[in-house]
C-alpha positions in Angstrom: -11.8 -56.4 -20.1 -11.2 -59.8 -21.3 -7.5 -61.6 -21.5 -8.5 -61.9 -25.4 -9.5 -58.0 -25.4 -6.3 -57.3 -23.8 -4.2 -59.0 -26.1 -5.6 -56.8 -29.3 -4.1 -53.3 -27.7 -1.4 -52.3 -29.3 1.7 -52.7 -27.6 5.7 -51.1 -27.5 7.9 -53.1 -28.7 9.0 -53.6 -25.1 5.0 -55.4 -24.6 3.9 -52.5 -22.5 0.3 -51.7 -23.7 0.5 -48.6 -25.9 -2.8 -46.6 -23.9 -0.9 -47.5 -20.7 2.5 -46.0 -22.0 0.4 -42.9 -23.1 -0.8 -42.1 -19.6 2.4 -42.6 -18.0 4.3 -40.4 -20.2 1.3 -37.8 -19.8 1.5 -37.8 -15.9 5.5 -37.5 -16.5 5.1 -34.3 -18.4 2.2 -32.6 -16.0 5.0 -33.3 -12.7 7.5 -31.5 -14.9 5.3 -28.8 -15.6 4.4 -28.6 -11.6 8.0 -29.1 -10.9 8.7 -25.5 -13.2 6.1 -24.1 -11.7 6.7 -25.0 -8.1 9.8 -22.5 -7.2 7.7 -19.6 -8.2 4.8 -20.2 -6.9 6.4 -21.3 -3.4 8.4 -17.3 -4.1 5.1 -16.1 -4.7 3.3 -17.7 -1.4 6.3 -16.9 0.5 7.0 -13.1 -0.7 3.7 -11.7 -1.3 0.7 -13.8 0.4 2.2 -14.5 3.4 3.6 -11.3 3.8 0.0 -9.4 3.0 -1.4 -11.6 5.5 0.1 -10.6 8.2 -0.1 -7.6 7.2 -4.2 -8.1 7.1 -4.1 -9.9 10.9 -1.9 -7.1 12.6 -4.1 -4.5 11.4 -6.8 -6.4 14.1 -4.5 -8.0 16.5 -2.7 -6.6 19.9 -2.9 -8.6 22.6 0.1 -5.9 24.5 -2.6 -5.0 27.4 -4.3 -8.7 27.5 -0.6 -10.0 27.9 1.2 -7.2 30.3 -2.1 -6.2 32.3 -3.5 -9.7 32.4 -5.0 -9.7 36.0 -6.8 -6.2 35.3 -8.4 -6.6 31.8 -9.6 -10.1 33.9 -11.1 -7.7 37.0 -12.6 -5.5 33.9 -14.3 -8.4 32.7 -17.4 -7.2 34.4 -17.2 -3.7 34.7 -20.0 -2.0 32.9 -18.0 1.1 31.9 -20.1 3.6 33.5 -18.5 4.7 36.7 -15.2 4.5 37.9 -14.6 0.3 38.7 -14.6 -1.3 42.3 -11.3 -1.7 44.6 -10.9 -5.2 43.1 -9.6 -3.6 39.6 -7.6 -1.1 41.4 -6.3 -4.2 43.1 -5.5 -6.3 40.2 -3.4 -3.0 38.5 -1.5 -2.2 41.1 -0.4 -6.2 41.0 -0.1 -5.8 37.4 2.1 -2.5 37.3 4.3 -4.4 40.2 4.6 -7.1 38.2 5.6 -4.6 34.6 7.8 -2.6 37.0 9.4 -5.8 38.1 10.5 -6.6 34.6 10.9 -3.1 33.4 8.0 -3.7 30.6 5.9 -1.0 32.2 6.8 1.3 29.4 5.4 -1.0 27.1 2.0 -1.3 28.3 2.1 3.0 28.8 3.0 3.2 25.0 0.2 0.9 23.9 -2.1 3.2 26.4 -0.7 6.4 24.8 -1.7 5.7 21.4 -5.5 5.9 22.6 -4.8 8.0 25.0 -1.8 10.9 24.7 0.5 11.7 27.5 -0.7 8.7 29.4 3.3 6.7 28.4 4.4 8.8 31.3 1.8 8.6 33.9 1.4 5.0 33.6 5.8 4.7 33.8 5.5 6.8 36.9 2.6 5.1 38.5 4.1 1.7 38.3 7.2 2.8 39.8 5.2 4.4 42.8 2.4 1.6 42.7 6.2 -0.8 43.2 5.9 0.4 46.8 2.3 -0.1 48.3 2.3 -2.6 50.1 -1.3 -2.5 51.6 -5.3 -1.3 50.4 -7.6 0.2 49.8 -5.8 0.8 46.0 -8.5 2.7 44.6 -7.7 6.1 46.7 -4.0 5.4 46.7 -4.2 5.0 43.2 -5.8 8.0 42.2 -3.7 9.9 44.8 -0.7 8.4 42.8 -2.1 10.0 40.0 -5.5 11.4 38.4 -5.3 10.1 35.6 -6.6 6.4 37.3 -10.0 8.3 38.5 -10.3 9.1 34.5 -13.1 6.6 33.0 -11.2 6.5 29.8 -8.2 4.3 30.4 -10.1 2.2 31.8 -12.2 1.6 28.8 -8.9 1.3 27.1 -7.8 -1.4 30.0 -11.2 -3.1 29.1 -10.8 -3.5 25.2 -7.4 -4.6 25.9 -8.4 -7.7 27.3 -9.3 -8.5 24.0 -6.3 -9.6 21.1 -8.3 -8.2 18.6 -9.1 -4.6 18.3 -10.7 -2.6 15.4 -8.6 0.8 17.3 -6.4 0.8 14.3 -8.6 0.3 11.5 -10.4 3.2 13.1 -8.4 5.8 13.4 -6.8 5.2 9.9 -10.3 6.5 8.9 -10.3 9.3 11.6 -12.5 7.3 13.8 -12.0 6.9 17.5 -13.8 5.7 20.2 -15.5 8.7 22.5 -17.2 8.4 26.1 -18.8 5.3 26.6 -16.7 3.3 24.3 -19.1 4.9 21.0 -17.4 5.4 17.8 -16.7 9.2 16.9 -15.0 11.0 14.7 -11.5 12.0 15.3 -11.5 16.1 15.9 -10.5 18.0 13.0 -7.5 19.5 14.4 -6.0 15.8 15.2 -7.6 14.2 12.0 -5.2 13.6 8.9 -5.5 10.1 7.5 -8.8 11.0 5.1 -6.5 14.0 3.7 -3.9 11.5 2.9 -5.5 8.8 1.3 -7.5 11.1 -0.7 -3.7 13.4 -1.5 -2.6 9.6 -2.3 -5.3 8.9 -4.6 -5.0 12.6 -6.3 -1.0 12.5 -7.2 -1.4 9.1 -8.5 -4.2 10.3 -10.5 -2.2 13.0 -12.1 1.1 11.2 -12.7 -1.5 8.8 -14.8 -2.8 11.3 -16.7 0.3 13.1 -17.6 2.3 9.8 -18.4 -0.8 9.6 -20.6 -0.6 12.6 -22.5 3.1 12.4 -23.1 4.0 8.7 -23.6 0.8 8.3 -26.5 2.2 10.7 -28.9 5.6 9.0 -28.0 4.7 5.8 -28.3 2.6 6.7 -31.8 5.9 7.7 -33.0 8.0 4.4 -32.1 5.2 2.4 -33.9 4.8 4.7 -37.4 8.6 5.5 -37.8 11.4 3.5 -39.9 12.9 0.3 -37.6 16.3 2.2 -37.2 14.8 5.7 -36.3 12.7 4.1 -33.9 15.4 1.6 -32.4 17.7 4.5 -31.7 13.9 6.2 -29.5 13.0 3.4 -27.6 16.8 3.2 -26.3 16.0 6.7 -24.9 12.8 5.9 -23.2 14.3 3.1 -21.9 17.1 4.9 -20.9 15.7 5.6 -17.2 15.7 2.2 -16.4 19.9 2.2 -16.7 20.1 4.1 -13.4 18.5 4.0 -9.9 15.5 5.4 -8.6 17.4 7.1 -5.6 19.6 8.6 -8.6 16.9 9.8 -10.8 14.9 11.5 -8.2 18.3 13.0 -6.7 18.7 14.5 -10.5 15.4 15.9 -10.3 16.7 17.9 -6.9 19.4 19.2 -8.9 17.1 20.3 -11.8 14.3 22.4 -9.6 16.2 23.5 -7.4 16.1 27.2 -7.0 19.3 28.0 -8.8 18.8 25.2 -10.9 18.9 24.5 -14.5 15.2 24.7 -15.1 14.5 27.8 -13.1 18.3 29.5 -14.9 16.7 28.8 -18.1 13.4 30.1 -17.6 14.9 33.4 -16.0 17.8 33.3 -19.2 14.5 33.5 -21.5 12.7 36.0 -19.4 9.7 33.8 -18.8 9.7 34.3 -15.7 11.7 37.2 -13.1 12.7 35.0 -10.0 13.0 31.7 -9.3 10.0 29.8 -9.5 9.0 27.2 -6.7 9.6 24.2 -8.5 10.7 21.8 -5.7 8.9 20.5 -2.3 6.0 21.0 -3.4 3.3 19.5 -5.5 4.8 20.0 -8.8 8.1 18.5 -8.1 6.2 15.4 -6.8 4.2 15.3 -9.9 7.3 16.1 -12.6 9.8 13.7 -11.1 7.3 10.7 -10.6 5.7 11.5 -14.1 9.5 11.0 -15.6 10.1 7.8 -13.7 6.3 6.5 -14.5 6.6 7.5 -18.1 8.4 4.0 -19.6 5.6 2.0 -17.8 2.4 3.4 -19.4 4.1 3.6 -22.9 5.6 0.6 -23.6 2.3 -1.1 -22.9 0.8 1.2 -25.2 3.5 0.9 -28.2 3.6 -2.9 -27.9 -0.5 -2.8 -28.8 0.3 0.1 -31.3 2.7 -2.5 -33.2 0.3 -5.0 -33.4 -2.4 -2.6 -35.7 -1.9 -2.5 -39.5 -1.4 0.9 -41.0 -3.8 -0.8 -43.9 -6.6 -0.1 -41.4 -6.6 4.0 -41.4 -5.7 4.1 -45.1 -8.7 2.4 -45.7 -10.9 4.7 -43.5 -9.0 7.7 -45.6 -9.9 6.1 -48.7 -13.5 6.1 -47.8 -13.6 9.6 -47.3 -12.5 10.0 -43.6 -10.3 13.0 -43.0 -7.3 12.5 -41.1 -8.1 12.9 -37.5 -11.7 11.4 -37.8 -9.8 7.9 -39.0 -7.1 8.4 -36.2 -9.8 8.8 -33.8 -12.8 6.6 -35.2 -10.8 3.7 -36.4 -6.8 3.7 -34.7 -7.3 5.2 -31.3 -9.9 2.3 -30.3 -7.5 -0.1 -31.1 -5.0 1.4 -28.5 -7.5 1.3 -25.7 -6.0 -1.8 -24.9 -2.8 -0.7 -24.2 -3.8 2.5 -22.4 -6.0 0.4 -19.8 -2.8 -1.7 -19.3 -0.5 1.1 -18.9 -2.7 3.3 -17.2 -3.5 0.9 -14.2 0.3 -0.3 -14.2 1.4 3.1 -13.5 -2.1 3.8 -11.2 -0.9 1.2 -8.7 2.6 2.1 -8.7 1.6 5.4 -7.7 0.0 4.8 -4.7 3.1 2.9 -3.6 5.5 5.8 -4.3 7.5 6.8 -0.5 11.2 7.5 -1.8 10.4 10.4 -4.9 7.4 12.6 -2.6 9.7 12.4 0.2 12.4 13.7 -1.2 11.3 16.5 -3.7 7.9 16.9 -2.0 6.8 19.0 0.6 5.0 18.2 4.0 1.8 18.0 1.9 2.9 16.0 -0.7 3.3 13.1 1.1 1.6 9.8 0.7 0.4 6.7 2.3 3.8 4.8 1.9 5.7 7.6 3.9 3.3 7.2 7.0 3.6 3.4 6.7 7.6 3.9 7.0 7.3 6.0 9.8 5.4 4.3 12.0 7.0 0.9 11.0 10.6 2.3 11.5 10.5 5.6 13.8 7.2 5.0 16.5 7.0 1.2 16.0 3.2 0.8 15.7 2.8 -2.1 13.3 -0.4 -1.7 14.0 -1.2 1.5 12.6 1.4 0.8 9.8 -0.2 -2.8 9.1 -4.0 -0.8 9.0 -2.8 2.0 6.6 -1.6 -0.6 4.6 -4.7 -2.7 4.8 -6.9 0.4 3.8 -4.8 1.1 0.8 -4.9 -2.4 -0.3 -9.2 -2.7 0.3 -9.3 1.1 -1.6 -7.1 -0.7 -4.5 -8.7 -3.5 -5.1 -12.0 -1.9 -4.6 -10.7 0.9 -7.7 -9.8 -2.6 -9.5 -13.3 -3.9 -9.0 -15.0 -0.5 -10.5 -12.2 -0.5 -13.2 -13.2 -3.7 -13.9 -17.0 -3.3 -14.3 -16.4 -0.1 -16.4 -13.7 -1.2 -18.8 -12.7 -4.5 -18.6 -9.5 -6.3 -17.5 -10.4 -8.5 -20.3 -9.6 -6.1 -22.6 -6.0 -5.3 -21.1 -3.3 -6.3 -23.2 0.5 -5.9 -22.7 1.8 -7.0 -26.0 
């Protein structure tokens, strides 16, 4: 550009070029815009990614046996898992239980042992303490005189896949998969296999509560959209009404109410439906009542908010060209609201499979979901691994229900309002 060129921009009255004045302000506005945005998107990184990914790599990762039984997943390095290893292994554990015994961790590496193989936790304690005092070889007899369970060719398969940090042991037997003689992949044995039953018990409740949140908010949320402003004001202050208390508090109600001495099952015995108190608590049907009441607000409101968007002018005109009432509901309203039933639907769907506090306290010992197993082996046997791979599998099963969801309706055609 030429000095003449330049001179023929406009120009602020300050003699800044007017283009140039443009792009500054422009970059100013797009750093405040990042600068909004920042604080929510570092919560977001920090609260949820981060947090599933770890989550994700702890579902793979234990290094316990490569770190506490370093010399003998070395010695195993070689071993071709057929017969018993040589006297150099045997070697190499005894220096590693001294070692674990020394520094009282050999509980540690028995616990990691005993989720592949149970009972071993106390045979491997004991051993080190006994293995403390040899002072001399051969190791392999001494070792199996110590205890059998060393002349047993499947802890040390589990010695030799320790040596590795990853291991797909927990991802496995989530699925009811475990590995069988010669390190193969089998299934788990019925009597010992319950992870399958629980995912699909998971998938079922969640299923229900969806369906009946469906079938009682729609009507509901029909009549917050057709009736007066007032009328309906005075409604949606009692659907939202849930939302005023806790969710320890409205399940604790629900306890109160199913009991059986309690208000539902006095009523229904006052009206002689029913002769004795029915089982309406820790079982299925409580599960499915109580988180159906505290699911309800989330698939209607998505569904009123779309309802108050469609013009009554549209059905009146279907009823003026001869449609009868429920052939213009259904032919020319009710596609309107598919909408906000997708919205609500999967909203509710995927809270669902989250639930822990509601089945576990007015469910049964079969009414008990993912979430519960994932607190009790995160806070009562400590096995983030298994807790981190339940947790994995429900998220892959979630997203993969979100992909098919996807392909058959349409997440484009989800709207909340």
């Amino acid at each position: 550009m030429t000095s003449t060129t330049a001179d023929r921009l406009p120009r602020t009255a300050s003699g800044v070029p007017l283009k140039l004045q443009l792009r500054r302000a422009e970059r100013r506005r797009q750093l405040k815009a990042v600068g909004l945005v920042l604080p929510l998107f570092l919560f977001i990184i920090i609260a949820f990614v981060v947090p599933i990914g770890i989550m994700l790599f702890n579902s793979v990762h234990d290094d316990t046996l490569l770190t506490l039984m370093p010399k003998t997943s070395a010695a195993l390095g070689t071993w071709d898992g057929k017969d018993l290893p040589d006297e150099a292994a045997y070697a190499a554990l005894v220096d590693d239980l001294k070692a674990r015994w020394k520094d009282k961790n050999a509980a540690e590496a028995g616990k990691r042992i005993n989720y592949e193989l149970p009972g071993a936790r106390s045979q491997v304690l004991s051993s080190a303490r006994k293995a403390s005092k040899l002072t001399a070889g051969p190791y392999k007899p001494a070792m199996i005189a110590i205890d059998p369970i060393w002349g047993q060719p499947e802890i040390w398969s589990i010695l030799k896949r320790g040596g590795s940090a990853y291991t797909p042991y927990y991802l496995l037997r989530s699925l009811d998969f475990q590995y069988g003689v010669g390190g193969r992949i089998v299934a788990t044995p019925p009597e010992n296999a319950i992870f399958r039953d629980i995912f699909a018990r998971t998938l079922i409740i969640s299923l229900a509560v969806t369906a009946a949140t469906l079938l009682l908010g729609y009507p509901v949320a029909y009549l917050l959209a057709s009736l007066p402003l007032r009328i309906s004001n005075l409604l949606m202050i009692m659907v939202l009404l849930p939302f005023w208390t806790s969710l320890l508090v409205r399940t604790t109600a629900w306890v109160v109410l199913l009991q059986q001495h309690g208000v539902v099952n006095e009523l229904l015995m006052s009206l002689h439906l029913i002769q004795e108190p029915a089982d309406l608590i820790f079982n299925r049907v409580g599960t499915i009542v109580a988180m159906t009441h505290i699911q309800l607000p989330f698939t209607l409101l998505p569904i009123y908010s779309v309802m108050k968007t469609i013009s009554p002018s549209h059905v009146r005109a279907a009823r003026s060209l001869g449609a009868g009432p429920f052939y213009a509901f259904w032919r020319v309203y009710f596609p309107q609201t598919v909408p906000g039933i997708a919205a609500g639907c999967l909203l509710t769907f995927i809270l669902c499979l989250g639930y822990y506090i509601t089945p576990a306290l007015v469910g049964g010992p079969t009414d008990q979901m993912v979430s519960y197993f994932v607190a009790l082996y995160t806070n009562r046997e400590l096995n983030w691994g298994m807790a981190s791979a339940l947790g994995a599998i429900l998220l892959t099963a979630t997203l993969i229900l979100y992909y098919v969801y996807n392909k058959i309706i349409g997440v484009d055609r989800i709207k909340l309002g």
